[in-house]
N, C-alpha and C positions, 0 to 999 in steps of 0.2 A: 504494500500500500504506500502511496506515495501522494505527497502535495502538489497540487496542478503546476503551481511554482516554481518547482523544486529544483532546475536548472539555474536559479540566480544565485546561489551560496556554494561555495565549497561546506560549507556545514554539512551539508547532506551524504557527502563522501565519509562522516562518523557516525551519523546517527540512521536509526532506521523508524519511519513513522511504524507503531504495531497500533495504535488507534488513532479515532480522529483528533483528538486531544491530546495522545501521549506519546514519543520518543523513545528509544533506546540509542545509548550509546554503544557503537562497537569496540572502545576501549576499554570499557570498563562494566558495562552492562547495565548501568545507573539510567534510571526511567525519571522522564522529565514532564512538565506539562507541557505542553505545545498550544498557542495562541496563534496560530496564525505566522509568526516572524520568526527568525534564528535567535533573537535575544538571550533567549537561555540558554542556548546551547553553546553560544559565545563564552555568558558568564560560565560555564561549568567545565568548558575548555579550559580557558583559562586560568579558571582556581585549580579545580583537580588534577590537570595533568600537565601544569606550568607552562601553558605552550600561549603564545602569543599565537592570536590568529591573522594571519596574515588578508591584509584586504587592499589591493592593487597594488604590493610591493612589490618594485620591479624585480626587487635583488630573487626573489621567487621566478621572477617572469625570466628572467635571465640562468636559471640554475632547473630549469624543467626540462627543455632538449637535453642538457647532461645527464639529467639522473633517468629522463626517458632511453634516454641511450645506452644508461649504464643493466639498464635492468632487462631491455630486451640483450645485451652482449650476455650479462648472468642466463635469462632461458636459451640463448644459443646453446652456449657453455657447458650451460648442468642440465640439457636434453630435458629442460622444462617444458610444458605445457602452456602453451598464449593464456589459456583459462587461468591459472594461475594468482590472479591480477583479481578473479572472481571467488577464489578461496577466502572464507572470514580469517583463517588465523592468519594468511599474509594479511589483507587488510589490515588485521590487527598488530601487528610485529610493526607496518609501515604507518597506520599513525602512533603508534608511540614513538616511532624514530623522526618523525615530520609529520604532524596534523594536517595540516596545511596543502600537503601534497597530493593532488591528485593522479592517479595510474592511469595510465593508458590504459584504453581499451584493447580488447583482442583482436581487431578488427587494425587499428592504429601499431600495434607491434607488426603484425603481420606485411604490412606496407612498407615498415620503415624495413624491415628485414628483407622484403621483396627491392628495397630501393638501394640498400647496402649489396647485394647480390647483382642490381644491375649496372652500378658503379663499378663493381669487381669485374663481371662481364665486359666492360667496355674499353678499362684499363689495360686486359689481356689482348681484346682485340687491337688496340691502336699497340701495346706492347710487339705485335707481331707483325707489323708493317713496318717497323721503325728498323732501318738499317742498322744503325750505331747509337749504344746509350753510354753515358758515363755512368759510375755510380759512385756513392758517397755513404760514408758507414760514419755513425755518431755515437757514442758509447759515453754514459756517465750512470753514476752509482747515488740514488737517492741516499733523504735524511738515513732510512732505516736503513744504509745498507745494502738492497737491494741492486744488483746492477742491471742495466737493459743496455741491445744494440739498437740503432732503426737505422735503416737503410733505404734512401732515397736514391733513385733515376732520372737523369736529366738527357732528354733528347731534342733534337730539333721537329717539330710538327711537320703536319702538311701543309700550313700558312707557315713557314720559313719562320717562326717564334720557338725560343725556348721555352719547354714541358717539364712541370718535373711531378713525379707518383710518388708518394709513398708506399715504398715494397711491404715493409711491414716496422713493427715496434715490437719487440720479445723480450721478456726477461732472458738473461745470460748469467746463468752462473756457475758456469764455466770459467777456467782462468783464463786471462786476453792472452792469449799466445795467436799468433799470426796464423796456423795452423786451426784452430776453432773458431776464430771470424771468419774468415774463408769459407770453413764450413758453413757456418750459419748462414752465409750467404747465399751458397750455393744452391742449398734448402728453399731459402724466401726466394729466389730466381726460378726456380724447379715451379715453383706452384702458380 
């Protein structure tokens, strides 16, 4: 059951209408009165589960293609389910880590993943017209430790412009010996 509404609030992404009068939260499960507006859902956001709710903060509008991205790369990755995004206890894990955040739909992972797949597709095909590529390998070792290579390709197009692809970005942790960047390279060229 749902309020004719109920597209103007991200509130709606916590709470679920169970009568015409009353609310559940999906954080916590705490049943609210419902009047008509998000007002209390607001208040009870924000005391119970410290979360400032966010209302046309950009820094939000700006960090959604990231973490939409980040979370379709997780279902690539760990052979998740697009539904997933419709499971309560993710809903519930993802607002206590950000209220505020709305998930993609199933429908929207599947696109941006059909749109990643068709980028990849196109980069391969211009990859195999091009006569001559240079390429360039970048290696540094995050705060934690962590080190990654990424190796980019620089060629001249069919408009006489320089192109350049990123091959890929991988953790390495492996030791830099000229012998295992080579390698790795070899690998992200192969595919």
């Amino acid at each position: 059951m749902e309020p004719a509404r109920r597209g103007r609030s991200d509130m709606w992404e916590h709470f679920n209408l169970i009568t015409p009068d009353k609310v559940r939260c999906l954080v916590c499960s705490a049943e609210l009165k419902y009047h008509g507006n998000t007002s209390s859902m607001i208040r009870h956001f924000t005391a119970k589960h410290g979360a400032a709710v966010n209302q046309g903060n950009t820094n939000q509008v700006d960090r959604k293609p990231k973490l939409d991205e980040a979370l379709v790369n997780m279902v690539v990755k760990d052979s998740q389910p697009f539904s997933i995004v419709d499971d309560c206890g993710f809903k519930e894990f993802v607002a206590l880590l950000d209220p505020t955040f709305t998930l993609p739909s199933r429908r929207a992972q599947k696109n941006m993943v059909l749109q990643i797949y068709e980028e990849e597709t196109k980069a391969k095909a211009v990859m195999q017209r091009v006569e001559a590529v240079s390429l360039t390998a970048d290696m540094w070792t995050s705060i934690n430790m962590d080190a990654y290579l990424a190796v980019t390709c620089h060629y001249v197009d069919d408009s006489v412009k320089l192109a350049t692809v990123l091959l890929g970005l991988l953790p390495f942790p492996e030791v830099h010996t000229a012998v295992n960047i080579a390698a790795a390279m070899r690998s992200l060229m192969e595919e």
